[in-house]
Structure formats: C-alpha cells, structure tokens
TIKOL-214481 format. One record per residue (C-alpha): x, y, z. Coordinates in nm, 2 decimals. Layout:
BEGIN
      x      y      z
      X      Y      Z
...
***
This chain:
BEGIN
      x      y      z
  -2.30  13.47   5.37
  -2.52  13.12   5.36
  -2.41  12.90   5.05
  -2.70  12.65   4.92
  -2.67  12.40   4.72
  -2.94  12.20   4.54
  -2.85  11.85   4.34
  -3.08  11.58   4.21
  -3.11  11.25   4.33
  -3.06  11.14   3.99
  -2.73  11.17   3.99
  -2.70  10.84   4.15
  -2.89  10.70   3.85
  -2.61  10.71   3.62
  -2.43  10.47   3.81
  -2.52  10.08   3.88
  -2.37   9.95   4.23
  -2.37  10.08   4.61
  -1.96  10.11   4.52
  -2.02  10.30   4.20
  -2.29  10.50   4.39
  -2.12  10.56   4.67
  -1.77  10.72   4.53
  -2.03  11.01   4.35
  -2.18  11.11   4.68
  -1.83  11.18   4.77
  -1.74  11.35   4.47
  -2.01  11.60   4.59
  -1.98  11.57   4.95
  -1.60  11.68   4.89
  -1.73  11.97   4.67
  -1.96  12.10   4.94
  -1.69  12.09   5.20
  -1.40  12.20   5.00
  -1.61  12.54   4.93
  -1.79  12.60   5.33
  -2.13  12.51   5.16
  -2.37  12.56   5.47
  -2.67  12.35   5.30
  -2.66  12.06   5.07
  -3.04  11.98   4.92
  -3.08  11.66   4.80
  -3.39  11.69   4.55
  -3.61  11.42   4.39
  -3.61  11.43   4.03
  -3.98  11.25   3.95
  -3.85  11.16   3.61
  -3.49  10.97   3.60
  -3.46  10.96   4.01
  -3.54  10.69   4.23
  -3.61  10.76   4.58
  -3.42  10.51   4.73
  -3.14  10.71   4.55
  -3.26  10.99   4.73
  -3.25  10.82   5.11
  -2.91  10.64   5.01
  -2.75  10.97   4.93
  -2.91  11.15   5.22
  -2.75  10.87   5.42
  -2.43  10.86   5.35
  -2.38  11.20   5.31
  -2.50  11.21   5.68
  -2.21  10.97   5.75
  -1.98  11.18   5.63
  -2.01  11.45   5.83
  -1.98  11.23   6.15
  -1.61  11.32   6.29
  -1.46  11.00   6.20
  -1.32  10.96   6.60
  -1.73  10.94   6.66
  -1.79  10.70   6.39
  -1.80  10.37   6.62
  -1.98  10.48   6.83
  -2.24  10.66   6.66
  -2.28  10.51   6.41
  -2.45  10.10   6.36
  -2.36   9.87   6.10
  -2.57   9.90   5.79
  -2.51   9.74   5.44
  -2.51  10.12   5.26
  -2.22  10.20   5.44
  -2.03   9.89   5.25
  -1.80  10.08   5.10
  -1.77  10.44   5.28
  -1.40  10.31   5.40
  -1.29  10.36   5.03
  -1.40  10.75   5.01
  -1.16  11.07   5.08
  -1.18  11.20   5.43
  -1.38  11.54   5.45
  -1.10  11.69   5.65
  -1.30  11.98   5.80
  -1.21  12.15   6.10
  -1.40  11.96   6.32
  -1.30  11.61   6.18
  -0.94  11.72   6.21
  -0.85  11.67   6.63
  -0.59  11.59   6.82
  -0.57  11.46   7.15
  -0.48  11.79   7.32
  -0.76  11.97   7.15
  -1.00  12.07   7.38
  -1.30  12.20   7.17
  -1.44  11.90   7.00
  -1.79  11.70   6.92
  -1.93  11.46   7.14
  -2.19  11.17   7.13
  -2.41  11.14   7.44
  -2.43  10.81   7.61
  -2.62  10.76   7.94
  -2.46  10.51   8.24
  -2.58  10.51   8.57
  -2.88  10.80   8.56
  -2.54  11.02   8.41
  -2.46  11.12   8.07
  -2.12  11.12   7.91
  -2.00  11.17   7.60
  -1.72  10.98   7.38
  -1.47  11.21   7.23
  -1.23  11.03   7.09
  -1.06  10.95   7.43
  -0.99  10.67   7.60
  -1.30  10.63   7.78
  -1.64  10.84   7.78
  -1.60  11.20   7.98
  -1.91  11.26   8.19
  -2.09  11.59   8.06
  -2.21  11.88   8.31
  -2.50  12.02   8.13
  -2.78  12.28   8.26
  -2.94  12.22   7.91
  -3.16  11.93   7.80
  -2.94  11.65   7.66
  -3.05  11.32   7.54
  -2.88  11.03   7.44
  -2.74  10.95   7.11
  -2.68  11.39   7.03
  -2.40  11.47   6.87
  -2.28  11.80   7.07
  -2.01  12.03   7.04
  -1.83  12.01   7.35
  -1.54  12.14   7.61
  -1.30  11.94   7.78
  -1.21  12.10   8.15
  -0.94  11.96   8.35
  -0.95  12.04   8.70
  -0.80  11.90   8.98
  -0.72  11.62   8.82
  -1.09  11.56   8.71
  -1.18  11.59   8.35
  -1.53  11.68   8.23
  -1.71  11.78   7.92
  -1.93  12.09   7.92
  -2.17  12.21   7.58
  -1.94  12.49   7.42
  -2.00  12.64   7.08
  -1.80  12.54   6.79
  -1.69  12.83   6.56
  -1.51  12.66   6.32
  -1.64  12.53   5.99
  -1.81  12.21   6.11
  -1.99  12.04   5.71
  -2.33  12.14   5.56
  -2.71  12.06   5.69
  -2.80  11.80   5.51
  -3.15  11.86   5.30
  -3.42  11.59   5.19
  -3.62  11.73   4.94
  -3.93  11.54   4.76
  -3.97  11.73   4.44
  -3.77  12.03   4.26
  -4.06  12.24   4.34
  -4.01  12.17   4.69
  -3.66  12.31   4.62
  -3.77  12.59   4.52
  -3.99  12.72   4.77
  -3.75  12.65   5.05
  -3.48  12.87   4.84
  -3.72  13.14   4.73
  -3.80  13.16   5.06
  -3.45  13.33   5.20
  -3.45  13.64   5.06
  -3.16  13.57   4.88
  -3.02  13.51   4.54
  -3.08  13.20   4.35
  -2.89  13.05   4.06
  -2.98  12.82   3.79
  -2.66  12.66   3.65
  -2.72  12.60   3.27
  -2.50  12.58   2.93
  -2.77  12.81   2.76
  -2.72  13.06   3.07
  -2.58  13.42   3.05
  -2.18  13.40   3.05
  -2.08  13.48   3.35
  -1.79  13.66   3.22
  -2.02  13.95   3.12
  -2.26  13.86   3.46
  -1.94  13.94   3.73
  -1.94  14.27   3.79
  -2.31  14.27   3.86
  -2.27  13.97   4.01
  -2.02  14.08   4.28
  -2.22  14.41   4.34
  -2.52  14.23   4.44
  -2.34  13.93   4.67
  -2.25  14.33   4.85
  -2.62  14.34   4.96
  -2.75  13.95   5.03
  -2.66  13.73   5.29
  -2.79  13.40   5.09
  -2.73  13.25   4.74
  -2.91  12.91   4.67
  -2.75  12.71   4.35
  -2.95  12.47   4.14
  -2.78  12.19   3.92
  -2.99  11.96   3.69
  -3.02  11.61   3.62
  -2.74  11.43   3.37
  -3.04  11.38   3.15
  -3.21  11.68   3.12
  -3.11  12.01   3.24
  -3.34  12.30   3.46
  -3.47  12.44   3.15
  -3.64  12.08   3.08
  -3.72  12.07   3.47
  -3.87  12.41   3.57
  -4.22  12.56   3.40
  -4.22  12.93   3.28
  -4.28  13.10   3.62
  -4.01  12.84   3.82
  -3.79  13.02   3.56
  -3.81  13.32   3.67
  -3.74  13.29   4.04
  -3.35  13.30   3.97
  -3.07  13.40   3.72
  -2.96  13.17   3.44
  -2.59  13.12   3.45
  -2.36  12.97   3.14
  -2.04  12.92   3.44
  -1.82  12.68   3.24
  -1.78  12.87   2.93
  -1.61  12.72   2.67
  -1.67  12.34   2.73
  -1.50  12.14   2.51
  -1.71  11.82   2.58
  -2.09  11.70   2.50
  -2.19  11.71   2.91
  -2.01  11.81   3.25
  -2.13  11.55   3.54
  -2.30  11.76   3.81
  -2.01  11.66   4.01
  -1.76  11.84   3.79
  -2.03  12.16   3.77
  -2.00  12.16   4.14
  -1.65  12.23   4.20
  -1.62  12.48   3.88
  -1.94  12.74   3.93
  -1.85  12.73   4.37
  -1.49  12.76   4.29
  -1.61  13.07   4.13
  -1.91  13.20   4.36
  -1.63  13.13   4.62
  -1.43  13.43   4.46
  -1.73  13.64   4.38
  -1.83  13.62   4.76
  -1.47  13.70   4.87
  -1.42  13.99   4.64
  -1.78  14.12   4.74
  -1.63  14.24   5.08
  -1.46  14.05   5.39
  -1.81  14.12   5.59
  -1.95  13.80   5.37
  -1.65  13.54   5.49
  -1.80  13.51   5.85
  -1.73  13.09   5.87
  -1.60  13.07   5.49
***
C-alpha cells in the first residue's frame, strides 16, 4: 500500500519567521514519518501561498530526510537551514545506526579516480560498484569486512527509509499526478461524510487498491473553496475529525488525526497492504 499525501504551501503563510516557519515543516515532516507516508506533495496554493514558501519547505523537508550521520558531509551551509538544529529528529529506520550496523546510506565522494562513500565512520570506505555512481549520491549501502579490508558495496535497503519529496506548482497539478495512480483519493473536509458511517466501505475498498492519495487545504480556505465542480469529483469527501470542538484544526493537527486513522483502516484491510508500513 503507497500512502500520498498532498499539503499546501500556504501553510507556511500563517507563520512570520524562518524559526516560526521552520518548526511547522517539522510538525508535518514528523506526521509523514510517524505514519510510513511514501510521498509528501508539497502544492502551491496561487491564492494565500508564496512560492518561496513552497521551495523553503521543499528544502528543508529534504534536509530532514538526510540520515543525520550524512548531514556534514552532504549537506552545505545555507541560511534556511538556521534553525533545523532546534526540530525533533525523524528517527526512521535508516537515521537510527550504530556503528556495527552494516546496512546503511552512503554519500559518494570521489579521491584519486576512486569513489568512496562516508558512512558515519571514521574515515570514507571506498565503494565497489558495477553500477554507475556519481559523486554527491546518496546510496544505500553494505559494509564487507574481509581480511581485514573493509568496503562498501550498493545493497538495497528494506527498511522504512522517509517519503519522496513532491514539488508541485498548482493544486491542479496535484491532482493529475494523484488521479493518475489508480488509486483512491481523499479530500479531508469538515463538511465531508463522517467517516464513522464511511469505515466499513472504507476498509473494503483499501482490500482492492494499492494507493490512497490525501488532500488537505489551505488554513484560509478549505478544498471545497479550492477545487471546481469536476476536481470534486475525482475523490471522496471525508468529515475525519468529527466532533471538533474548535473554530479551525491546523493542517498539521489534520495530518496526524485522519493518517492515524487511514493507518488503521489499511491495517485492518488485510496484512497483504503493510509491505514497508
């Protein structure tokens, strides 16, 4: 099962200040990763977004998926990532190493005509590779010690490793990249159907789709403001915070209530849907 998830860049708008900005992109950068989203879509909202917004949050969210032991190397200085040392670690499986771990992520380097890669060691391990490698990937990687040599080969990773980050110019964009997979898309709305009475037939269709793609609107107007009359028909309309007690839930807040519950809907769909969740 692929989880997609599609937020507007102006998000960001609500708050004035790389700091301030920067502590909402982890808000959602948590949300993704807590739940094994596989793609976070960053979308322009053309009314109350900026797209500067929309490259700063694209950027850092990048950052963040980085293994932090990769970080210094990886990574150069740059004034948006001020304030990145003050969010909560992602803690995913592949940020989470130790020194005896042998499946990890590298970042290519070239010396001499060679490549290596730095791991988090000591000092960069020289990668054996049959497969076209340039410098400055980030590959997943396999330490082999033998006779006292060690050397990095390319080795899948099959552990949860973050979300593919999306850039997306306009909502409609969005939605052609979503409607395109086949799957099922949500619309997250307080004027939805409750998705008390929507659970049943939810879970029996997660039994036959591989995909579901989840929209959340802007903090100043919502998807039905956002979408024309045929946009609205792509996807079910979703009420999944029933009962709210206050005026407006942040899209932050949204995020970790409607995939804490898709999370459960997918799990009691069948255990053929929790391949990587």
């Amino acid at each position: 099962m692929k989880l997609a998830v599609y937020v507007p860049d102006s998000i960001l708008s609500e708050r004035a200040g790389l700091l301030s900005k920067t502590e909402k992109v982890g808000l959602v950068a948590r949300a993704a990763a807590i739940f094994g989203v596989d793609e976070l879509n960053i979308y322009h909202d053309d009314m109350h977004g900026k797209h500067e917004d929309l490259e700063l949050f694209a950027s850092i969210l990048n950052y963040l998926l980085i293994p932090p032991y990769l970080r210094k190397a990886a990574v150069p200085i740059k004034d948006e990532f001020k304030y990145v040392g003050f969010l909560p670690p992602l803690n995913i499986p592949s940020h989470v190493i130790s020194k005896e771990d042998e499946i990890r992520f590298g970042y290519v380097i070239e010396k001499n005509g060679k490549f290596y890669v730095e791991t988090g060691l000591e000092r960069p391990v020289e990668l054996r590779s049959r497969e076209k490698i340039e410098k400055g990937m980030i590959v997943s990687i396999k330490l082999i010690r033998e006779r006292g040599e060690l050397y990095a080969i390319k080795h899948p990773y099959n552990d949860y490793s973050g979300f593919k980050v999306g850039k997306l110019y306009n909502i409609k964009q969005a939605l052609d990249k979503a409607s395109s997979q086949n799957g099922i898309i949500i619309f997250t709305s307080r004027e939805g159907n409750p998705i008390s009475r929507e659970w049943e037939w939810l879970k029996g269709s997660l039994k036959n789709i591989r995909r579901v793609d989840v929209f959340f609107g802007s903090p100043k107007r919502g998807l039905e403001e956002m979408l024309n009359d045929e946009q609205k028909r792509l996807g079910v309309w979703l009420n999944m915070i029933e009962g709210q007690k206050v005026k407006t839930v942040r899209t932050e807040e949204a995020m970790y209530i409607c995939l804490g519950q898709i999370n459960t809907l997918i799990r009691q769909a069948g255990p053929e849907n929790l391949q990587g969740k």
